[in-house]
C-alpha positions as a Markdown table, in Angstrom:
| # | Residue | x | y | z |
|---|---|---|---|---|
| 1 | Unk | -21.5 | 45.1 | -60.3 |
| 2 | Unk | -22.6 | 48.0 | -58.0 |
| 3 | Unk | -20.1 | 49.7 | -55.5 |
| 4 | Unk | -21.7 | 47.8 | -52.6 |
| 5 | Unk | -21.3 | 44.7 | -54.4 |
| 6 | Unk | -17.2 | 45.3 | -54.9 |
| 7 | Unk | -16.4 | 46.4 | -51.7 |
| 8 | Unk | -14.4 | 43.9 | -50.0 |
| 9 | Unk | -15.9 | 42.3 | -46.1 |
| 10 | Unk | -13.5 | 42.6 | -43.7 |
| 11 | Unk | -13.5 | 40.5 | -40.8 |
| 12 | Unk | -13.2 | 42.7 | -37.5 |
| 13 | Unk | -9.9 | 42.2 | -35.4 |
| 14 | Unk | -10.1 | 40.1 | -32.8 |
| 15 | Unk | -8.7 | 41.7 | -29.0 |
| 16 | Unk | -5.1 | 40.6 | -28.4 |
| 17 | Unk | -4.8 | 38.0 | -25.7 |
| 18 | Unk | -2.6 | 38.4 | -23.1 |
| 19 | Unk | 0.0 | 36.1 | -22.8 |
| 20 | Unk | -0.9 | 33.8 | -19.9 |
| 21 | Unk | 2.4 | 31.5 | -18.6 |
| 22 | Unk | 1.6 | 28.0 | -18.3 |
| 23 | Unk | 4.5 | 27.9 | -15.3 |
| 24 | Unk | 4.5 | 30.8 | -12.6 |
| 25 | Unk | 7.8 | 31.1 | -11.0 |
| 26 | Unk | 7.7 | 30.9 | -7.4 |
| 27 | Unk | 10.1 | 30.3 | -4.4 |
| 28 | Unk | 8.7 | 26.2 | -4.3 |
| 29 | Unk | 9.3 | 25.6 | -8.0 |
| 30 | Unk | 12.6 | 27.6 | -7.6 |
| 31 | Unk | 13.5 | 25.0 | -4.4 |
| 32 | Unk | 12.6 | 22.1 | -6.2 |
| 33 | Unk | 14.6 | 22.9 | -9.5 |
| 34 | Unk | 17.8 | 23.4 | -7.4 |
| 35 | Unk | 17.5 | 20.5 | -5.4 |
| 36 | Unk | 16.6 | 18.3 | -8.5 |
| 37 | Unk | 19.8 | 19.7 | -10.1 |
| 38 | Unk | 21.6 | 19.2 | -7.0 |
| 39 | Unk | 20.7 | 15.2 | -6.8 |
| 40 | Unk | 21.7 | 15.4 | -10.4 |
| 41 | Unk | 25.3 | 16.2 | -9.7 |
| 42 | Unk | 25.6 | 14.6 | -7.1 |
| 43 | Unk | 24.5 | 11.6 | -9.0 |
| 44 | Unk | 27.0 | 12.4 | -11.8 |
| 45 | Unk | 30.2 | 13.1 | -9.6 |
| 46 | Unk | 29.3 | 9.4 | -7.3 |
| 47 | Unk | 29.3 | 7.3 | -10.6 |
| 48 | Unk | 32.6 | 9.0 | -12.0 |
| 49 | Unk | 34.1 | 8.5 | -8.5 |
| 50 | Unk | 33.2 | 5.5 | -7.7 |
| 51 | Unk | 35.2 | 2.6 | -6.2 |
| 52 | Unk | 34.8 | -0.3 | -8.0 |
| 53 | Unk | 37.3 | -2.4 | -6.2 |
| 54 | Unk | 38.3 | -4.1 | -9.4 |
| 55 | Unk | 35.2 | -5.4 | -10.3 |
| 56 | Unk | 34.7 | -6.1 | -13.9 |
| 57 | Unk | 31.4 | -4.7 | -14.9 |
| 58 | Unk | 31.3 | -7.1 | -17.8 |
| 59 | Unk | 31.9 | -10.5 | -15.6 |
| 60 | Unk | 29.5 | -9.1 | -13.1 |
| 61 | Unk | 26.7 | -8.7 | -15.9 |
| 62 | Unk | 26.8 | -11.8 | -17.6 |
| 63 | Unk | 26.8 | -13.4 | -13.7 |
| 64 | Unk | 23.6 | -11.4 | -12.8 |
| 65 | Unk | 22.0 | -13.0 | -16.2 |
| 66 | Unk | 22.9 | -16.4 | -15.1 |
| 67 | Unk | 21.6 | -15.5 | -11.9 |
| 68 | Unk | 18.4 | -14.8 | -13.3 |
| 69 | Unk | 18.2 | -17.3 | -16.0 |
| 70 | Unk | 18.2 | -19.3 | -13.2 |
| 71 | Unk | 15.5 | -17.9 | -11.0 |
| 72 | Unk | 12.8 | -17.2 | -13.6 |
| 73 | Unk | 13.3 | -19.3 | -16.4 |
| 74 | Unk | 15.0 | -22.7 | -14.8 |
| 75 | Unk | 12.5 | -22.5 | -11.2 |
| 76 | Unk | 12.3 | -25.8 | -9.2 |
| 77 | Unk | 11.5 | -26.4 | -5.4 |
| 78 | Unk | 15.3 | -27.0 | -4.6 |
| 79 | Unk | 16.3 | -29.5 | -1.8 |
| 80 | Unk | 12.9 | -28.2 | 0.4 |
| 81 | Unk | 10.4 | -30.0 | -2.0 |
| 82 | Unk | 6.8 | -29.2 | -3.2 |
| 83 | Unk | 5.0 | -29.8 | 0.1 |
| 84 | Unk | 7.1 | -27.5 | 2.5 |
| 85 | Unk | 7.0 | -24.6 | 0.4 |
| 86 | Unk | 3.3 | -24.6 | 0.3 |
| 87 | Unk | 3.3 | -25.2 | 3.7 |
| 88 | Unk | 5.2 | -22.1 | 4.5 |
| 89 | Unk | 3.2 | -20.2 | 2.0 |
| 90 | Unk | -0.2 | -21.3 | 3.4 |
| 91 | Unk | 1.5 | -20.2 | 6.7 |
| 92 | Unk | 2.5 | -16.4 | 5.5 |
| 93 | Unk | -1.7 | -16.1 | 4.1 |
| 94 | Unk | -3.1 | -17.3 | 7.1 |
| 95 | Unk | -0.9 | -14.7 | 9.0 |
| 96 | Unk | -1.6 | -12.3 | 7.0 |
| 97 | Unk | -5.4 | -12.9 | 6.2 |
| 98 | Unk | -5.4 | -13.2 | 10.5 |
| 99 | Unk | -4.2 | -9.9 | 10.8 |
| 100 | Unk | -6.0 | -7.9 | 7.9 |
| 101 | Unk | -8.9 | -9.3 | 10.4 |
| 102 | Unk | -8.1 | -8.1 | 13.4 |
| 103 | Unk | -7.2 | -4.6 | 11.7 |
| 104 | Unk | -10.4 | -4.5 | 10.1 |
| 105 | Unk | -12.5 | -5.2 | 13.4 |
| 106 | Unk | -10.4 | -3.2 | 15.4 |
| 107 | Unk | -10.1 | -0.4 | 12.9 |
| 108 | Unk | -13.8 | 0.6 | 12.2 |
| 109 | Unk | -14.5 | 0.3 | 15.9 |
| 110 | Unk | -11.8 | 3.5 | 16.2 |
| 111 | Unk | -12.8 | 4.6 | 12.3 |
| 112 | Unk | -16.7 | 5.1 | 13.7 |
| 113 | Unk | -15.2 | 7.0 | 16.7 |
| 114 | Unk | -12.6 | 9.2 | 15.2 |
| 115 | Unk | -14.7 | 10.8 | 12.3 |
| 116 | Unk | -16.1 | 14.0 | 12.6 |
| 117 | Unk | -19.3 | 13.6 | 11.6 |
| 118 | Unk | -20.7 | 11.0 | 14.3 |
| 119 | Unk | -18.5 | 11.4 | 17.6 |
| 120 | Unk | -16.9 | 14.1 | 19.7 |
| 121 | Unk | -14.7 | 16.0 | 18.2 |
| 122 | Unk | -11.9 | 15.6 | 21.0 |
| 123 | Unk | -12.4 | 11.9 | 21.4 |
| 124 | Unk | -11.9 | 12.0 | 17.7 |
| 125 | Unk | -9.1 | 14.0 | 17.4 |
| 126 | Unk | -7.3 | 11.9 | 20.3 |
| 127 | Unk | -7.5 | 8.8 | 18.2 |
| 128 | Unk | -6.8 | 10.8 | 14.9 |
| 129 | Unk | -3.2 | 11.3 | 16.7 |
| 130 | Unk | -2.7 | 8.0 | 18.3 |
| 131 | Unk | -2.6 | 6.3 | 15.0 |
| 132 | Unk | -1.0 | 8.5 | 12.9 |
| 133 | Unk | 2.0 | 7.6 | 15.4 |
| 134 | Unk | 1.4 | 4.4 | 15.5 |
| 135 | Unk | 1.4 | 4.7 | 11.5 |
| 136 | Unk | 4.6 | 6.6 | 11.7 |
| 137 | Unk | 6.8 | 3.6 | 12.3 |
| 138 | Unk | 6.8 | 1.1 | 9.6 |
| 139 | Unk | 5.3 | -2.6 | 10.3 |
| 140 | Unk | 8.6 | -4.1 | 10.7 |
| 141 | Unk | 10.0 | -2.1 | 13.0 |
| 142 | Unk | 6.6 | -3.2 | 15.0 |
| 143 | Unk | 7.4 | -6.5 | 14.5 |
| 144 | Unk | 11.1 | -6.2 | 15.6 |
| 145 | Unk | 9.5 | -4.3 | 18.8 |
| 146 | Unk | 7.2 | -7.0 | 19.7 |
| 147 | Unk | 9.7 | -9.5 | 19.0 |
| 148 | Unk | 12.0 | -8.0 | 21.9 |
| 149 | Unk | 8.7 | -8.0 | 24.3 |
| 150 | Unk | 7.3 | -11.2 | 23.3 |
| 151 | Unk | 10.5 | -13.2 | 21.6 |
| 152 | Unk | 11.2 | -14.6 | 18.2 |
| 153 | Unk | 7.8 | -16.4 | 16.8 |
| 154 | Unk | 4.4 | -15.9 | 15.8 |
| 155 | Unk | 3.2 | -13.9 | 18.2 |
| 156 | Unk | 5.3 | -11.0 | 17.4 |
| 157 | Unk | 4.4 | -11.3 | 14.2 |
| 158 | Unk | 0.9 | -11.1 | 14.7 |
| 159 | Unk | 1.0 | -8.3 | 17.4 |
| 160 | Unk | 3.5 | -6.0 | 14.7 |
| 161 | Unk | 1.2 | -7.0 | 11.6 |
| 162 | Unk | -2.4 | -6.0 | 13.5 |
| 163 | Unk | -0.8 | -2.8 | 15.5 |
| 164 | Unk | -0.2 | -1.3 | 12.4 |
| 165 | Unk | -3.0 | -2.6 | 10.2 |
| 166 | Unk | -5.5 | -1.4 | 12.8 |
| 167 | Unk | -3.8 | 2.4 | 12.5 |
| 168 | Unk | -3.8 | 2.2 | 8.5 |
| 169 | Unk | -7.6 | 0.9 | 8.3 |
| 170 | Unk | -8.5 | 3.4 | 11.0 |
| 171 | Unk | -7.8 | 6.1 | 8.9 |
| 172 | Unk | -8.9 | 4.5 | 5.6 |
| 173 | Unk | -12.5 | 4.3 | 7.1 |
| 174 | Unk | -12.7 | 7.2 | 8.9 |
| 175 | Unk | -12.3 | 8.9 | 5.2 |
| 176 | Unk | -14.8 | 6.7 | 3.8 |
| 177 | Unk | -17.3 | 7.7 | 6.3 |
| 178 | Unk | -16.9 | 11.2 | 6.6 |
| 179 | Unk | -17.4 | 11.5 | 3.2 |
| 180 | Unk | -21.0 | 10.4 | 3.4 |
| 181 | Unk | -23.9 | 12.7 | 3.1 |
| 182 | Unk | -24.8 | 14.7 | 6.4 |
| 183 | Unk | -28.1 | 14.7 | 5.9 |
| 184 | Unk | -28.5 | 10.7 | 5.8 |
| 185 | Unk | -27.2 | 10.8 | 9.2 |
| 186 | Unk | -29.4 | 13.5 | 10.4 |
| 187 | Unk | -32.4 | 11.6 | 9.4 |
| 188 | Unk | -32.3 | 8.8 | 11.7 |
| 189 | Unk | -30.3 | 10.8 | 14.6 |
| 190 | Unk | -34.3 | 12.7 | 13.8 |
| 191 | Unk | -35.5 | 10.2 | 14.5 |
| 192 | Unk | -34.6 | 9.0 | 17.7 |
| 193 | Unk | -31.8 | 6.1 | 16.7 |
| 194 | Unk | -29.2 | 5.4 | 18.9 |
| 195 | Unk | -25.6 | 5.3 | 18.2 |
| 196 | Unk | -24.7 | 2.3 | 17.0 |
| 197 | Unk | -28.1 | 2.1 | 14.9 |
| 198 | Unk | -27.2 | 4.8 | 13.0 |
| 199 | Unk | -23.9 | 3.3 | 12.4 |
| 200 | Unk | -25.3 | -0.1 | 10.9 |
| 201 | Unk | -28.1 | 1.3 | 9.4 |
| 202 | Unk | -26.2 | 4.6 | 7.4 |
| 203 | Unk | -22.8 | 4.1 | 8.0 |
| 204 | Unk | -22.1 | 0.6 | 6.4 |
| 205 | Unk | -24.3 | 0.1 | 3.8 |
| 206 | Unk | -22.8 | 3.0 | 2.2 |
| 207 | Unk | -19.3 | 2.8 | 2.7 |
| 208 | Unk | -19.4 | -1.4 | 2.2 |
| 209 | Unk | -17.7 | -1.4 | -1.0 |
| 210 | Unk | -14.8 | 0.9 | -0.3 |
| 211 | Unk | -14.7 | -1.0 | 2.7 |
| 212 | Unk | -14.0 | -4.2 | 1.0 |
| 213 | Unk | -11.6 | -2.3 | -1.1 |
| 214 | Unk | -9.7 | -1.1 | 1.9 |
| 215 | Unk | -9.1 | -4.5 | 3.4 |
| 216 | Unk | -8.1 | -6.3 | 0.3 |
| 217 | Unk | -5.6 | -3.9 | 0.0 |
| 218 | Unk | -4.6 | -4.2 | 3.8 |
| 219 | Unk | -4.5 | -8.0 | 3.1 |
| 220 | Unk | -1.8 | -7.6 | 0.1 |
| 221 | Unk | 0.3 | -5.2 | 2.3 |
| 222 | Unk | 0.2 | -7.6 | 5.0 |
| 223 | Unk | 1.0 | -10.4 | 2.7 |
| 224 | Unk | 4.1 | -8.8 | 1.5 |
| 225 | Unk | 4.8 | -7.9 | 5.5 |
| 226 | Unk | 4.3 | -11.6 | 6.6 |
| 227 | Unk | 7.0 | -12.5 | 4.0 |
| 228 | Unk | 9.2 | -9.4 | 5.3 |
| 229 | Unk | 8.6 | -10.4 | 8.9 |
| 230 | Unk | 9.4 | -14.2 | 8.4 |
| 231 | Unk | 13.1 | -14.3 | 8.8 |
| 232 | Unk | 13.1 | -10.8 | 10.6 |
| 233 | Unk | 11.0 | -11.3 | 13.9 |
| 234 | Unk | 11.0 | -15.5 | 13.5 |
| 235 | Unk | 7.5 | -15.8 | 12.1 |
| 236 | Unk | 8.9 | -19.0 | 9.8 |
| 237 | Unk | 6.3 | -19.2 | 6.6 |
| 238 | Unk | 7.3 | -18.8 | 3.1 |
| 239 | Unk | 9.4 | -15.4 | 4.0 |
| 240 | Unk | 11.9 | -18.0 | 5.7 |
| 241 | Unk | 12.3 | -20.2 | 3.0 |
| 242 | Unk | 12.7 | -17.2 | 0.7 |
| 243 | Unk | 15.6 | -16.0 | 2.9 |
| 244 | Unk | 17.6 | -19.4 | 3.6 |
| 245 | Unk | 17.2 | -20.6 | -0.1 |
| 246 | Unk | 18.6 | -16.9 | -1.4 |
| 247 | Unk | 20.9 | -15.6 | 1.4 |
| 248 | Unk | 22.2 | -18.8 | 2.8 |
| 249 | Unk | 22.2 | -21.6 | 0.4 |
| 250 | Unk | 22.6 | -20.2 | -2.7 |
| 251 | Unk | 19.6 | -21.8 | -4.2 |
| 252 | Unk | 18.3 | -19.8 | -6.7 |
| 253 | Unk | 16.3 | -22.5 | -8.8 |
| 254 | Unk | 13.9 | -22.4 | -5.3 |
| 255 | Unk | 14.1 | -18.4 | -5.4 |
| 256 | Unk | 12.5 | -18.4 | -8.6 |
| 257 | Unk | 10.0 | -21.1 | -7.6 |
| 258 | Unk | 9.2 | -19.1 | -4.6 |
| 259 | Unk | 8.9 | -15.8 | -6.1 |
| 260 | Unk | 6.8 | -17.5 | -8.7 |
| 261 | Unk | 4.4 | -18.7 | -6.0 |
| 262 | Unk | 4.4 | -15.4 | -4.1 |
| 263 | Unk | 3.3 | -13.8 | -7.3 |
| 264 | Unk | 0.7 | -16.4 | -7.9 |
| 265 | Unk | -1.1 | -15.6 | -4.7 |
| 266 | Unk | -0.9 | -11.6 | -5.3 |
| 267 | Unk | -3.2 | -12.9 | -8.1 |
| 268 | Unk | -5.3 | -14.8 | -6.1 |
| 269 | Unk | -6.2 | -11.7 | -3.9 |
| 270 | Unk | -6.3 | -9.6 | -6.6 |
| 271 | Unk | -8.5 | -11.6 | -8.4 |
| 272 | Unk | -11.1 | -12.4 | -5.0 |
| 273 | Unk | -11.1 | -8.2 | -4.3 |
| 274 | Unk | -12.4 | -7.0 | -7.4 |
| 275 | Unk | -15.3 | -9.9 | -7.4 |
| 276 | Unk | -16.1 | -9.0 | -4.0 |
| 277 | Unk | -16.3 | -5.5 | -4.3 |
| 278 | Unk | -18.4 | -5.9 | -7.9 |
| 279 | Unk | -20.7 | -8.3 | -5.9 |
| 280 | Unk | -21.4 | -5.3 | -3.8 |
| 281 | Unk | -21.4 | -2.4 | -5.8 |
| 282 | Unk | -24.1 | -4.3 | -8.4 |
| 283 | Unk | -26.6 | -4.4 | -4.6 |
């Protein structure tokens, strides 16, 4: 064996790496630490502290599993029967479907005039601000405003459900549509197209899925609000019967029956949304 032969290859040292730190301290991470330390304690001293007013955590468990044994596993229609509960429940989707309608109408008229790319840009600014206000107060608190103005009933139901689905969709569409391609739109404005050509021939065959997508999702959230707004602004429907059977007679066989059904119909939606917008997304 030569000397070349026994000398021994050595592989060359690699640079050392600085170390990089996965988390920089800053002032925000600093802030959030304390605070989340803060709620901790404070957390920590309410429990310790707390009144109980002699109840007996044991008694009260074993009645909360009765309780529920009762709602979800023992579920009946209670003294109110079969047909009035789907009654009231037909009555709660109609509202609510209703509503997601009017929203969705009203709310790409103002979605095609608020985004950037198609109108002024102080007309679209204007609305831009209008209905992030109007989104600012939650749908019940609509509701309970219309209900002074208009009285207990359907109608201030309907007003508080569609003021606040038009602001939510508004938004939801003005996104969708300024996020499509400039250059489609310059194409037919090119071209000579008016307005609302443009809109119907650019705008919503692109953004037709997501729009679908939008309003089933309005349509749940005003599904849930209809039930909210039954009892509050006098809307009746299956939020009523929810609130008389639980808070007022006690009935929790027809709580569970009702949750049961209210759960059922999120389905339902569900279920419809995702065909609808696979129907169009296969086009």
């Amino acid at each position: 064996m030569t000397d070349s032969e026994s000398k021994v290859i050595q592989k060359p040292e690699l640079p050392k790496s600085p170390n990089i730190k996965l988390h920089e301290n800053s002032l925000s991470r600093t802030m959030i630490i304390a605070v989340f330390a803060s709620l901790v304690v404070l957390t920590i001293y309410t429990l310790t502290h707390l009144d109980t007013a002699g109840v007996q955590i044991n008694t009260a468990f074993r009645q909360l599993g009765t309780t529920l044994n009762q709602m979800f596993l023992q579920p009946n229609a209670g003294t109110d029967g079969v047909p009035l509960l789907l009654q009231a429940l037909a009555s709660s989707v109609i509202l609510s479907i209703l509503t997601t309608i009017i929203g969705a109408v009203f709310g790409f008229l103002f979605a095609v005039l608020a985004s950037k790319n198609l109108t002024n840009a102080y007309l679209g600014a204007t609305i831009r601000i209008i209905m992030a206000m109007v989104r600012a107060i939650p749908t019940i608190i609509w509701a309970l405003i219309f209900s002074i103005v208009c009285g207990l009933g359907a109608t201030a139901a309907i007003l508080g459900l569609s003021f606040h689905s038009v602001a939510y969709l508004t938004k939801a569409y003005s996104e969708s549509i300024e996020g499509i391609d400039e250059s489609t739109i310059e194409s037919l404005k090119v071209t000579g197209a008016k307005f609302w050509v443009v809109v119907f021939q650019a705008i919503w065959p692109t953004i037709v899925a997501s729009f679908v997508s939008w309003t089933f999702i309005r349509l749940e959230i005003n599904f849930a609000n209809a039930i909210a707004v039954g009892a509050a602004a006098g809307a009746g429907g299956i939020g009523y019967q929810l609130f008389v059977a639980s808070g007022m007679s006690f009935d929790f066989h027809e709580t569970g029956f009702i949750v049961y059904l209210v759960v059922l119909v999120t389905f339902v939606l569900e279920f419809i949304a995702v065909k609808i917008r696979r129907f169009y997304l296969s086009r």
